[in-house]
LOSE-123539 format. One record per residue (C-alpha): x, y, z; residue in three letters. Coordinates in steps of 0.1 Angstrom, whole numbers, always signed. Layout:
+-------+-------+-------+-----+
:  east : north :    up : res :
+-------+-------+-------+-----+
:     X :     Y :     Z : ALA :
...
+-------+-------+-------+-----+
REM end
This chain:
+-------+-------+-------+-----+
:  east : north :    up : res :
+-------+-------+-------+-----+
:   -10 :  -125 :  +244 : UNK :
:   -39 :  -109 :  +220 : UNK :
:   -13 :   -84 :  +211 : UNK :
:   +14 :  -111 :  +198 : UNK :
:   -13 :  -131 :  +185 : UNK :
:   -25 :   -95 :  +167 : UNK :
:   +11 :   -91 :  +155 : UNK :
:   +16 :  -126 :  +138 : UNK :
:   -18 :  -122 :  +117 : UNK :
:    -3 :   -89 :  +106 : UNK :
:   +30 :  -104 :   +97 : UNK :
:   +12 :  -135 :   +78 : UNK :
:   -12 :  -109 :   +67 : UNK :
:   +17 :   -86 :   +51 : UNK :
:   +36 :  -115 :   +35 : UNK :
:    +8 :  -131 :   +17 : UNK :
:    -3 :   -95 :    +2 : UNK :
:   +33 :   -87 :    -8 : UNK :
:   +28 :  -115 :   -31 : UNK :
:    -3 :  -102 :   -49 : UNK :
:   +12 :   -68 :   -50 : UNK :
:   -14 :   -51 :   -75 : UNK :
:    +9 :   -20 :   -85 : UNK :
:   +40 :   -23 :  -107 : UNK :
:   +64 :    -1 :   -99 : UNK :
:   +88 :    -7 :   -72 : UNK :
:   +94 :   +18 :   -45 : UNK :
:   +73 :   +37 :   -61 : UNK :
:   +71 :   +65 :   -37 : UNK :
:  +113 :   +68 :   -41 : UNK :
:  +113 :   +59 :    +4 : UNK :
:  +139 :   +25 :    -3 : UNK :
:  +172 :   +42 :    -1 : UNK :
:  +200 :   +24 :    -5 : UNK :
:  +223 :   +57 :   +10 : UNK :
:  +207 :   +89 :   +23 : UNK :
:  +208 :  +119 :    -4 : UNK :
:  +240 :  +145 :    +4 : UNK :
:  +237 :  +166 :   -24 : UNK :
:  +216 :  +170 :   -57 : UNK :
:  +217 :  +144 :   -89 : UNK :
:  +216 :  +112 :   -69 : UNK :
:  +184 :  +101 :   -78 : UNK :
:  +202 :   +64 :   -84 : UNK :
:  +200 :   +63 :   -43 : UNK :
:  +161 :   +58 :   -49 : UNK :
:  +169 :   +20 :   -60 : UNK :
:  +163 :    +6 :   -83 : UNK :
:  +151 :   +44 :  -100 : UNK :
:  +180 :   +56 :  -124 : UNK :
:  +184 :   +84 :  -149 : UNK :
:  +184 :   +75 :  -186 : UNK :
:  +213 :   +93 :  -195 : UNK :
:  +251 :   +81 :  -203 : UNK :
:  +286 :   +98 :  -208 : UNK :
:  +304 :   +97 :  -240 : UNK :
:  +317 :   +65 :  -232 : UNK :
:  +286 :   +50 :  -228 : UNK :
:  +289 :   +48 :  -191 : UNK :
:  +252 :   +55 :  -171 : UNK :
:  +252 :   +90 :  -154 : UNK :
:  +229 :  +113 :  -129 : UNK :
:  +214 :  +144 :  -128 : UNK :
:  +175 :  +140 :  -116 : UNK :
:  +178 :  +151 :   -82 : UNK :
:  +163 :  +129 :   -47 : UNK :
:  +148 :  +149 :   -18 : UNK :
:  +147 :  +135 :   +15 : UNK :
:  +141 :  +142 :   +50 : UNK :
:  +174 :  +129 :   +61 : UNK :
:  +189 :  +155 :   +36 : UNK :
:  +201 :  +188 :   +55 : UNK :
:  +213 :  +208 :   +21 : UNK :
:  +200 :  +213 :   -13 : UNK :
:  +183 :  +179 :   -13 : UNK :
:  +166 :  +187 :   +15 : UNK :
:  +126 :  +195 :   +17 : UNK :
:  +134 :  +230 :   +28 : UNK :
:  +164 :  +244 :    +7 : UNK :
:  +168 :  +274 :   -16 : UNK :
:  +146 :  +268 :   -44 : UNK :
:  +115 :  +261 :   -19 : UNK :
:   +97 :  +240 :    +4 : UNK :
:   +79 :  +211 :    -1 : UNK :
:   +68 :  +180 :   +23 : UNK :
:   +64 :  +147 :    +6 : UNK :
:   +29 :  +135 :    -6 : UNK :
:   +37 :  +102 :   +14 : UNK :
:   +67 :   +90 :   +32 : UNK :
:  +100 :  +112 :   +35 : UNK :
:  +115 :  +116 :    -2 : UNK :
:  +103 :  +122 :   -35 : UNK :
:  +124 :  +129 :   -66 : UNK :
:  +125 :  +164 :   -91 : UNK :
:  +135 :  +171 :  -125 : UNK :
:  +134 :  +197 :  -156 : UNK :
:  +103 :  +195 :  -176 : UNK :
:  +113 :  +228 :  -194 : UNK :
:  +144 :  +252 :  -194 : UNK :
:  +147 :  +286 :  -215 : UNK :
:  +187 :  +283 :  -216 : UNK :
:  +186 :  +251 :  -240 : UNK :
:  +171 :  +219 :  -244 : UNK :
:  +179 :  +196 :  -214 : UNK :
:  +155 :  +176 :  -199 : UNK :
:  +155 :  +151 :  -170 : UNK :
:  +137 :  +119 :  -165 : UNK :
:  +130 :   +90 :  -141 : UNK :
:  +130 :   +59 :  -154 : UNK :
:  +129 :   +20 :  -136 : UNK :
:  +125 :   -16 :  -144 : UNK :
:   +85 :   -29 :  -134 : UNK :
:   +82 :   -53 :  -113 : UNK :
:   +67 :   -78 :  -144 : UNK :
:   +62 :   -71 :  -180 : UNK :
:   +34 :   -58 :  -190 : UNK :
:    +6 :   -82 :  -209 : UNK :
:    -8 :   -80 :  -249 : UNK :
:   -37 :   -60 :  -251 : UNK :
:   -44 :   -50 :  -219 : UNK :
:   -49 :   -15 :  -202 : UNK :
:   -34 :    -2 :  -177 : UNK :
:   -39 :   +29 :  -156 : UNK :
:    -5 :   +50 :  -155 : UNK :
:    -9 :   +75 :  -123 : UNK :
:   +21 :   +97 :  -109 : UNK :
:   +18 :  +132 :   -86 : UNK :
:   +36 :  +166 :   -96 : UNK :
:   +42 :  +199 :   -76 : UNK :
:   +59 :  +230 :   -94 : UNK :
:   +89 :  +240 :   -76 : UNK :
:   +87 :  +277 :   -58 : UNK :
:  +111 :  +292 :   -77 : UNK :
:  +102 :  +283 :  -111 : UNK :
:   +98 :  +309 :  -138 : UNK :
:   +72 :  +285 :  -163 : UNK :
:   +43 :  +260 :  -156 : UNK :
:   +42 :  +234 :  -189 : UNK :
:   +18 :  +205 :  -191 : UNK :
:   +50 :  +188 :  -210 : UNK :
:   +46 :  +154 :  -189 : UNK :
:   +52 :  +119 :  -213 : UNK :
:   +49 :   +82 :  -204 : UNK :
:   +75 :   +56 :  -225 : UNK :
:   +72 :   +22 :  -220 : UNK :
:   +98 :    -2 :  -238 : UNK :
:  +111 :   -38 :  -232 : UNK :
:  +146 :   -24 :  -231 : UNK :
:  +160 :    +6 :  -209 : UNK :
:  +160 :   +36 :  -227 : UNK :
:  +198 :   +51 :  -222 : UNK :
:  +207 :   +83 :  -245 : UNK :
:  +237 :  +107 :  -247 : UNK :
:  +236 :  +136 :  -217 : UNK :
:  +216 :  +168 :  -224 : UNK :
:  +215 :  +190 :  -243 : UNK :
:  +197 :  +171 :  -266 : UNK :
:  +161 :  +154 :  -257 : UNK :
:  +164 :  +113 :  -258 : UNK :
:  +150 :  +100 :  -291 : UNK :
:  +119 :   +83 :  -277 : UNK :
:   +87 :   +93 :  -284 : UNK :
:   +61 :   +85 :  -253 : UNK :
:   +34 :   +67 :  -258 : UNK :
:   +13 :   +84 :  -237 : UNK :
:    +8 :  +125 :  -224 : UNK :
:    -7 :  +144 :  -204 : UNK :
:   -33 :  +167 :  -226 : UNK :
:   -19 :  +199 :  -241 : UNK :
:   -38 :  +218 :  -221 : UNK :
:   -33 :  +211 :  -186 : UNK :
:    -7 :  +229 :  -175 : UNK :
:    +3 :  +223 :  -138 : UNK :
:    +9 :  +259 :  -122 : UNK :
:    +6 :  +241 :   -84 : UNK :
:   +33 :  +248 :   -60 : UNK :
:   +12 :  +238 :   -28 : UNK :
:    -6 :  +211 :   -35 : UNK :
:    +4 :  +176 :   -53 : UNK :
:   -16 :  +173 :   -84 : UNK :
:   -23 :  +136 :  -103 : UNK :
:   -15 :  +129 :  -134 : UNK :
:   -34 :   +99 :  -148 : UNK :
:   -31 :   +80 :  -181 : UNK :
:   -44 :   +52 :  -194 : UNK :
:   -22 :   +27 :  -218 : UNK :
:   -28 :    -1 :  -236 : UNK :
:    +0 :   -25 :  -235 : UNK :
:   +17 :   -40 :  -268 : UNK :
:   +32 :   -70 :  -248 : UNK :
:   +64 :   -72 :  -230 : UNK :
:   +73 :   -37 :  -221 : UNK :
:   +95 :   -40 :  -191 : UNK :
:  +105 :    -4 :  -179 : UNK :
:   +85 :   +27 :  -177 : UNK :
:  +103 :   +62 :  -182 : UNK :
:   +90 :   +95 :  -175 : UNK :
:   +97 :  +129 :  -178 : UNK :
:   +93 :  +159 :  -206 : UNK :
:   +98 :  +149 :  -239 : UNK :
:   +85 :  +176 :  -258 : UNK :
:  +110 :  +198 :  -277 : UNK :
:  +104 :  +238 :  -263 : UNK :
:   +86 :  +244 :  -300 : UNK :
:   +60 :  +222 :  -290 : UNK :
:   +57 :  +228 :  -253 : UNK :
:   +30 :  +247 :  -240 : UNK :
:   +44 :  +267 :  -221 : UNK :
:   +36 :  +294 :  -194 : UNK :
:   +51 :  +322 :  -173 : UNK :
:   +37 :  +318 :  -135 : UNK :
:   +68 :  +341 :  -119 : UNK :
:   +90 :  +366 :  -137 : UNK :
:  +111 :  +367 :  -108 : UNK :
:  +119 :  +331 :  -106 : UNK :
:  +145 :  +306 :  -124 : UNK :
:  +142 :  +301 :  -161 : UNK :
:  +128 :  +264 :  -157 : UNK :
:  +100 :  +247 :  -153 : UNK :
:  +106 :  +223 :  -121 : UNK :
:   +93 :  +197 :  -108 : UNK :
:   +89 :  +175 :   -79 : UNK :
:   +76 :  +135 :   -86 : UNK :
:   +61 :  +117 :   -60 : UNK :
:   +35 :   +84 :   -65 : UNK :
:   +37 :   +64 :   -90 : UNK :
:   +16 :   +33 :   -98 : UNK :
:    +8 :   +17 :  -131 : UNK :
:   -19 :   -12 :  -125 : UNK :
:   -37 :   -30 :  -142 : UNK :
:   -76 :   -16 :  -149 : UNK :
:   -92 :   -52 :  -148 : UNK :
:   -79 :   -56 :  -112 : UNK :
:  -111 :   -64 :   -93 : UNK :
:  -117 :   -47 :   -57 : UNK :
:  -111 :   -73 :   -33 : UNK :
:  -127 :   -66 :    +4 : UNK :
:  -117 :   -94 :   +17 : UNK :
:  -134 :  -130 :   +32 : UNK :
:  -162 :  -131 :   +51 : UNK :
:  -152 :  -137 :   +87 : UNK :
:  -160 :  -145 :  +122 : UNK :
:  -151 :  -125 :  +150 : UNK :
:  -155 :  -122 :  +190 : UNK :
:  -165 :   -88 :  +202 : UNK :
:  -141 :   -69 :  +208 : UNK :
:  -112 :   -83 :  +187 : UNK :
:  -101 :   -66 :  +155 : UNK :
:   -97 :   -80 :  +117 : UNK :
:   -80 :   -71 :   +87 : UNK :
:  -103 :   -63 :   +54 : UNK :
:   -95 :   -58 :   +19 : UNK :
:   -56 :   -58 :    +0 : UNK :
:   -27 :   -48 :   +21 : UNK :
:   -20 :    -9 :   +14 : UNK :
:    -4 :    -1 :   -11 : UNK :
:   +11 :   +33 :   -31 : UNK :
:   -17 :   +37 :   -62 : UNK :
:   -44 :   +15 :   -52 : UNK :
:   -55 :   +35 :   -21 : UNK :
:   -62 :   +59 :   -37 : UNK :
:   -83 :   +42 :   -57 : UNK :
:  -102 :   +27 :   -31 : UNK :
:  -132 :   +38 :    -5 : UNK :
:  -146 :   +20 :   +22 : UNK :
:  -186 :   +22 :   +30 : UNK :
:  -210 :   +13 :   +65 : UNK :
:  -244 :   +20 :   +61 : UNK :
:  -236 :   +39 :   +24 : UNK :
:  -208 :   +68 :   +47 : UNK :
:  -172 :   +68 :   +37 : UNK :
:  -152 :   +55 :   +66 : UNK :
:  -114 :   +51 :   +46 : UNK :
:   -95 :   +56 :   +16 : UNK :
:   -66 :   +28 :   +13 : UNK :
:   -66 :    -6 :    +2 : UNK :
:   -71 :   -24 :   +33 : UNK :
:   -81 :   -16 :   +66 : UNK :
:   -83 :   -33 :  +103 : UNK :
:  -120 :   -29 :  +118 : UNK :
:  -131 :   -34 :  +154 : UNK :
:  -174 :   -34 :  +145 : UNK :
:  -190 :   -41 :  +178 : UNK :
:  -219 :   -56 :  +159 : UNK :
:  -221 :   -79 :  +123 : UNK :
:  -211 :   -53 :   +99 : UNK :
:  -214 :   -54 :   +60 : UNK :
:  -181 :   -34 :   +47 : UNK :
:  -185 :   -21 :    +7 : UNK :
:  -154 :   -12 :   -13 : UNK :
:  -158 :   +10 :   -43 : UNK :
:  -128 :    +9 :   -67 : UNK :
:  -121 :   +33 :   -90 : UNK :
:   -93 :   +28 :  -117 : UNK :
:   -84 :   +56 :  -144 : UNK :
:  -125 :   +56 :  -141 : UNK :
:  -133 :   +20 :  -145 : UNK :
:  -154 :   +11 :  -113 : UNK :
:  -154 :   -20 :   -96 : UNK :
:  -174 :   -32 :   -62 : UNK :
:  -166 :   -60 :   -35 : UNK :
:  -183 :   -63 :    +0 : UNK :
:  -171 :   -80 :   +32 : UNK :
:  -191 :   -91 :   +60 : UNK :
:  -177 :   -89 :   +97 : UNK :
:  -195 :  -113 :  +120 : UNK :
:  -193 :  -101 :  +155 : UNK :
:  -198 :  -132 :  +177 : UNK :
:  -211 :  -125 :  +218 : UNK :
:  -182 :  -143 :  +239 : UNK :
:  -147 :  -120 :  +238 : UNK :
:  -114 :  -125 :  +249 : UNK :
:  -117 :  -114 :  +284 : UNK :
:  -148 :  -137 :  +293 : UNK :
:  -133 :  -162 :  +315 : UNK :
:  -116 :  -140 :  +333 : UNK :
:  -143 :  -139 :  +360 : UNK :
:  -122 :  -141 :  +394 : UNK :
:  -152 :  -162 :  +411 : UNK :
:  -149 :  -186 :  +383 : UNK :
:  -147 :  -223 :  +395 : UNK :
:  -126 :  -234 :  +362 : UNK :
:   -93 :  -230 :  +350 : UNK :
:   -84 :  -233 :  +314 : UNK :
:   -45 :  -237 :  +307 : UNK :
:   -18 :  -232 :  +288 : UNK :
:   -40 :  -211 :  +264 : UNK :
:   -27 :  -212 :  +241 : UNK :
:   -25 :  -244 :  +235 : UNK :
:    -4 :  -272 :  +211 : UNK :
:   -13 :  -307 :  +216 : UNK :
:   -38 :  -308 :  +252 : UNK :
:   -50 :  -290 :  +279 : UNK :
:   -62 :  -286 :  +313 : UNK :
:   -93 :  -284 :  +326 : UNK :
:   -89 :  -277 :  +366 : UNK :
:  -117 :  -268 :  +389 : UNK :
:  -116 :  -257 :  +426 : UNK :
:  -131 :  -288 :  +434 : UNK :
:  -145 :  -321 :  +421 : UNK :
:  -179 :  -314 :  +400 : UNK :
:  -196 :  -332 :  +373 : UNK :
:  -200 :  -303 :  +343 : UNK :
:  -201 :  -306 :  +301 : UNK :
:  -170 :  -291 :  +285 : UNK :
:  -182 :  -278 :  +245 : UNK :
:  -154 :  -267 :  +218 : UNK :
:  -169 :  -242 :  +191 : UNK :
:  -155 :  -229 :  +162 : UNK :
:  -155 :  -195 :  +150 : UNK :
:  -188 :  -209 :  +124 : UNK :
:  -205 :  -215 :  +158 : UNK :
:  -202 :  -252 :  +151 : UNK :
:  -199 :  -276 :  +180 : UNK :
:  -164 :  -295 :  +171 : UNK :
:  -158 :  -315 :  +205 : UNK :
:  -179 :  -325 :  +236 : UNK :
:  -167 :  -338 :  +271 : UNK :
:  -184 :  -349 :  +300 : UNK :
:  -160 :  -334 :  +339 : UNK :
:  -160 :  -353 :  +363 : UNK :
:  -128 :  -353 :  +380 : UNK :
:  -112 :  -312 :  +394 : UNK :
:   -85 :  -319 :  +366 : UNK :
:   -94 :  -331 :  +331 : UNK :
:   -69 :  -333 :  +303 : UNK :
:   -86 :  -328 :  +267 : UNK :
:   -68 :  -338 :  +234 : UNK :
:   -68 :  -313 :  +205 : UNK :
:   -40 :  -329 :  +185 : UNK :
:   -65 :  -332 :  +157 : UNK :
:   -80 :  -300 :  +153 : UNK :
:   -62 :  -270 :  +131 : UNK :
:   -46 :  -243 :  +141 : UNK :
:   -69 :  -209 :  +149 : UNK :
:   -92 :  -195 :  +173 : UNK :
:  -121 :  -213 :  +193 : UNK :
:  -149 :  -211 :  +220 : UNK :
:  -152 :  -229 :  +251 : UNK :
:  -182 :  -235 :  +274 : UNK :
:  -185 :  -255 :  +308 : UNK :
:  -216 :  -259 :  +322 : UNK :
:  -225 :  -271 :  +354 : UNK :
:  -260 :  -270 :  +374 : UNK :
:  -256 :  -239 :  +386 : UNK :
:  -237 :  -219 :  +359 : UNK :
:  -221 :  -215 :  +322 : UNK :
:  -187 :  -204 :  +318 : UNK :
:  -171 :  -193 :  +284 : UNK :
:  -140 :  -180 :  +271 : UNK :
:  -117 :  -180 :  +238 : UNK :
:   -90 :  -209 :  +235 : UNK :
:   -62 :  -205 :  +210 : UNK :
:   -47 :  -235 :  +195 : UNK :
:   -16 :  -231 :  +178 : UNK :
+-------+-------+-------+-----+
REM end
């Protein structure tokens, strides 16, 4: 039963933090497939992601590739061009930054999931990995916001949109191990509805570098990650709460692509986690500290865990003279002893406050609880000789 009950908190849990969902992107980590990969181009599989190119009737068309885990061939995470795993989940996308045989560039673009507000920042963070076989290394990486998609003839030629944000001249990315982040900061004119990324850069103005003269003439690159939220987002640990030992309880926002890795958890001034929220089992009152850090801005919040003494598993003394059923409970239950005995039943909630008092004087006593709200309480019966306590659940 503490599992189940464990489960619907998680549920109710997930639901209510799907509504404050702090980063703006959907699917942002390209996992929500609406058909597994089969081949390369079919980065419109990664809904709602699409590429920003159209045919010469006007008619929206592919050619940013989707790598998967379900994928056996070229879209694959081990295929001919190199090997990669995922920074989280099973897929990630990859497209041209740079190419020495032309112009063509590719791009990943996708509607946010609201528009973004006058005047305010936002942090703009997405992870990049240079493909094994890749001749060049560029630090060509743009950010375009607009209200409107941006859709532009196919390649060769770049789209006509200049980004409003890049990555500094300077950094080019020559990593094909690790994933690296890229992380912007952008200041929002008011209503921009889709974000757009790739390299915009024409190859005059790229800065450009040769990592492999054996390799393809491109610069390539797998996309994984990518969050824009909003800097004045405060960290949020959670509500102070009451717990018996031994139970757990969830802290903080509900995890999230972008904000974890913003986050850090503290006990006692040691890292524990990284990731927006977190279930903890303390065995004593513990005071939990979240450090958020957004495109450098740092915010604090602090949770306290009160462990209380009596747990789950209290009453379930076999030389125990009292039975407490159906736990839980809706509208009453039943107090039943092994025999008659005159004994004080006391309801407490989670606070420790004493919400209901009954004297026993019968083996079977019925108590009403068709008044009190739904959650988790304490029970003690005391006789002359002992105290009994245990948990009761009223649903």
């Amino acid at each position: 039963m503490k599992k189940v009950l464990l489960f619907i908190v998680y549920i109710f849990l997930f639901v209510l933090n799907s509504k404050t969902q702090v980063n703006l992107v959907p699917n942002p980590s390209f996992e929500q497939l609406s058909q597994c990969p089969t081949f390369l181009s079919q980065l419109e599989y990664a809904t709602p992601w699409f590429q920003p190119y159209t045919d010469s009737n006007g008619v929206q068309q592919s050619s940013t590739d989707l790598f998967s885990s379900c994928c056996a061939g070229f879209c694959g995470l081990i295929n001919s061009s190199g090997t990669q795993l995922p920074r989280t989940g099973n897929t990630y996308a990859g497209a041209y930054y740079y190419i020495n045989i032309g112009t063509a560039r590719e791009f990943i673009e996708v509607k946010l999931n609201n528009s973004l507000s006058v005047n305010k920042s936002y942090c703009v963070n997405f992870y990049v990995n240079l493909r094994d076989k890749s001749r060049y290394a560029t630090s060509n990486f743009g950010v375009y916001f607009s209200e409107d998609s941006c859709l532009a003839p196919l390649p060769p030629n770049l789209i006509p949109y200049i980004p409003q944000i890049e990555n500094p001249y300077n950094n080019v990315i020559t990593d094909k191990i690790n994933w690296v982040p890229i992380e912007l900061e952008y200041l929002a004119q008011g209503g921009e509805n889709f974000i757009t990324i790739g390299g915009f850069k024409p190859d005059s103005l790229s800065n450009v570098i040769i990592v492999d003269n054996s390799s393809q003439l491109l610069a390539y690159y797998y996309i994984d990650d990518v969050s824009v939220i909003d800097i004045s987002t405060p960290a949020y640990a959670g509500v102070d709460t009451n717990i018996a030992l031994g139970d757990s309880v969830f802290i903080g926002r509900q995890p999230e692509i972008g904000l974890n890795d913003d986050c850090v958890w503290y006990v006692n001034g040691n890292p524990i986690d990284t990731v927006a929220g977190l279930w903890v089992q303390p065995d004593s009152t513990t005071t939990y500290i979240l450090e958020q850090t957004i495109c450098g801005y740092i915010t604090y919040d602090t949770v306290t865990v009160t462990v209380l003494p009596t747990g789950i598993d209290s009453y379930s003394n076999k030389n125990a003279q009292f039975e407490v059923f159906p736990n839980p409970a809706n509208n009453t239950f039943t107090i039943k002893s092994q025999e008659s005995i005159i004994a004080v039943f006391k309801l407490i909630d989670l606070t420790g406050k004493e919400i209901l008092k009954q004297n026993i004087t019968t083996n079977i006593t019925q108590i009403d609880i068709q008044a009190l709200p739904k959650g988790i309480y304490f029970y003690q019966i005391t006789n002359k000789k002992e105290q009994y306590s245990g948990k009761l659940v009223v649903q």
